[in-house]
C-alpha positions in Angstrom: -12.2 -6.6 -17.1 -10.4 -4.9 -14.4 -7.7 -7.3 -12.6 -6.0 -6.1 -9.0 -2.8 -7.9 -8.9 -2.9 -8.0 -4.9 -3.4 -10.2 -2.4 -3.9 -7.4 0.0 -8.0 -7.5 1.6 -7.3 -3.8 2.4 -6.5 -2.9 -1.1 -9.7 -5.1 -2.1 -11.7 -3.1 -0.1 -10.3 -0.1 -0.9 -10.9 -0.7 -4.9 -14.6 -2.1 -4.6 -15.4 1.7 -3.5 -14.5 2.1 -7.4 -14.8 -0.3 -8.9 -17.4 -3.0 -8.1 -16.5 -5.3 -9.9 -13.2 -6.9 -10.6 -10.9 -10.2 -9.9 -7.9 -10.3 -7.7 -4.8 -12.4 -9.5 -1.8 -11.7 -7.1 1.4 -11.3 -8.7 4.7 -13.7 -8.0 7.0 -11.7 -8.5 10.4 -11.1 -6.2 9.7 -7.7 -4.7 13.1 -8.1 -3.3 14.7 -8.0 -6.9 13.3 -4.6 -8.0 13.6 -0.9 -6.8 9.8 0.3 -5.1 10.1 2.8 -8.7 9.4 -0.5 -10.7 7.4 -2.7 -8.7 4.4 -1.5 -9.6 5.1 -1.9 -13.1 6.9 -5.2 -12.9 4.0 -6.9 -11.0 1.5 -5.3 -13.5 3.6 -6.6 -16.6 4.0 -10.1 -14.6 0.0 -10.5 -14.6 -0.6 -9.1 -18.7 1.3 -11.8 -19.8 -1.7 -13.8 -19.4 -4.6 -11.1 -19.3 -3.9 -8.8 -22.4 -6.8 -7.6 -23.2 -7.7 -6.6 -19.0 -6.7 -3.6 -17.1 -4.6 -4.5 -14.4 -4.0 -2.5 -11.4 -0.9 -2.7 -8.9 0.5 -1.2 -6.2 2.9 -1.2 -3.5 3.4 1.0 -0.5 6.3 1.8 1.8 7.3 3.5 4.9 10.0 5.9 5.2 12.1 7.5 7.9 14.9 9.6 7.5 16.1 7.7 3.8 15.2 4.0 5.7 12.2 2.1 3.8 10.4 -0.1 6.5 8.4 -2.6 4.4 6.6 -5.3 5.8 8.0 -6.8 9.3 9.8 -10.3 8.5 8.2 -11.3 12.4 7.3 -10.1 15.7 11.0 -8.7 16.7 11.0 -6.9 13.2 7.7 -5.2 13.9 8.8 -4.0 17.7 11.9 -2.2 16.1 10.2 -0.9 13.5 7.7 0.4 15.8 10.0 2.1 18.1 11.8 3.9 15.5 8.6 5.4 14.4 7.7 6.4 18.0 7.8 10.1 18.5 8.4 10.6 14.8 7.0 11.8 11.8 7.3 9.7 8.6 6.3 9.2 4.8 3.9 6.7 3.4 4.5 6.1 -0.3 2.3 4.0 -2.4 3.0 3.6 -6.0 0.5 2.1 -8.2 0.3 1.0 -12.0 -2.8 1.0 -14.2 -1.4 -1.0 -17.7 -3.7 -2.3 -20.3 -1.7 -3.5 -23.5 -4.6 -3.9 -25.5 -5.7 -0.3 -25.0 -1.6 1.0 -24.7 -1.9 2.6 -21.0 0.8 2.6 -18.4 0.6 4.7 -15.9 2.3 4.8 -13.1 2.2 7.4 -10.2 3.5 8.1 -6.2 1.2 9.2 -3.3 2.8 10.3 -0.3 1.3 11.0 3.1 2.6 12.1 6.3 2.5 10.5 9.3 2.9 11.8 13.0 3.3 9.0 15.5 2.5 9.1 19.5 5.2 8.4 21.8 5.0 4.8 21.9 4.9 2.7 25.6 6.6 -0.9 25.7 2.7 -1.7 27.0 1.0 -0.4 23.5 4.1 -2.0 21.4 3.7 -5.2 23.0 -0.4 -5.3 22.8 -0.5 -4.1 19.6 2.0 -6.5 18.0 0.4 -9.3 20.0 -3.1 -8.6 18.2 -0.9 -9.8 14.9 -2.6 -6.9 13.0 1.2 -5.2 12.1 2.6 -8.5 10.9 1.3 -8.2 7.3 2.0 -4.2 7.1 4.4 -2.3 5.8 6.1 -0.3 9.0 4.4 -3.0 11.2 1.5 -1.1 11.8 -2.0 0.4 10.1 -3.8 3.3 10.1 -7.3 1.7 10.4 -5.9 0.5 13.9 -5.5 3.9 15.8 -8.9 3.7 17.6 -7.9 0.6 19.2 -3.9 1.3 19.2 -3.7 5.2 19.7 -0.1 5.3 17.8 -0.6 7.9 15.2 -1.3 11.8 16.4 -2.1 12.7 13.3 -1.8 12.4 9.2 -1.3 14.9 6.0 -2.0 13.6 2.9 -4.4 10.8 1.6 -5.5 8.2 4.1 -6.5 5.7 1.9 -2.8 5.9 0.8 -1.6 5.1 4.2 -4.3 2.1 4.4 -2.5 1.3 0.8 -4.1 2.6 -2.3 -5.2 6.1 -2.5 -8.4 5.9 -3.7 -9.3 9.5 -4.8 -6.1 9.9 -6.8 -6.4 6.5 -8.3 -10.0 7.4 -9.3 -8.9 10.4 -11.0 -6.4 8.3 -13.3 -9.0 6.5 -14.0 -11.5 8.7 -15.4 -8.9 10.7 -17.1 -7.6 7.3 -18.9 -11.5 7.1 -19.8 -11.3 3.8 -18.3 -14.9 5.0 -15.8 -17.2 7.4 -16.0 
């Protein structure tokens, strides 16, 4: 059985489109205790103490602008800062996710990065946007998915299913290679 160990609905989403099938068992751990290299894997670990024999799949994803990792805003002030220093700028989008199975041996970890290219951003769009409460629960305060009703990004290189937070296509590819789908 295949486990996500996220509470993230955009990451359960994002999955289903691989596999169909699978349950969601959040991790606990601290993400404030461990480097983004090893949170992945921590949070994988975490949830095979008690699953095994399942495949468990974890991931995280940060922001970053010149060297500064934005994660998720702490509240509504957080979000507008964050949000104006991405105005005008471009940015990475990191997500690193784990596949780890102890019955089968696999660990696998690997980074996706995108590029981002914010808008210039008004006080009127910060202030709407952040008042929709979408950013609140996203790392840099904001989503990709939101651009048609919050024009903030110009444009993206990369994956965008790793902006959204797991990068499907890549992930997919681990997976068949790990002969864990056809």
């Amino acid at each position: 059985m295949f486990i996500l160990a996220s509470k993230s609905p955009r990451r359960k989403e994002l999955l289903k489109s691989i596999i169909p099938t699978f349950e969601i068992i959040p991790s606990n751990v601290d993400e404030f205790k461990y480097s983004l290299d090893e949170l992945s894997l921590v949070k994988a670990l975490e949830i095979a103490k008690d699953h095994p024999n399942d495949i468990i799949i974890s991931a995280d994803t940060i922001v970053i602008l010149d060297n500064k990792v934005f994660g998720k805003p702490q509240d509504e002030k957080d979000a507008y800062r964050m949000l104006k220093e991405l105005s005008s700028n471009v940015h990475e989008v990191k997500t690193i996710y784990t596949i780890f199975c102890e019955k089968l041996h696999i660990s696998h970890t690997r980074v996706i990065t995108s590029k981002v290219y914010f808008n210039s951003l008004s006080e009127e769009l910060i202030s709407s946007y952040i008042a929709s409460g979408s950013p609140l629960d996203k790392a840099g305060a904001y989503g990709v998915q939101d651009n048609s009703s919050y024009p903030i990004i110009s444009h993206i290189e990369g994956s965008y299913t790793n902006i959204v937070g797991l990068p499907v296509d890549e992930l997919k590819e681990d997976l068949i290679a790990l002969k864990l789908i056809a």
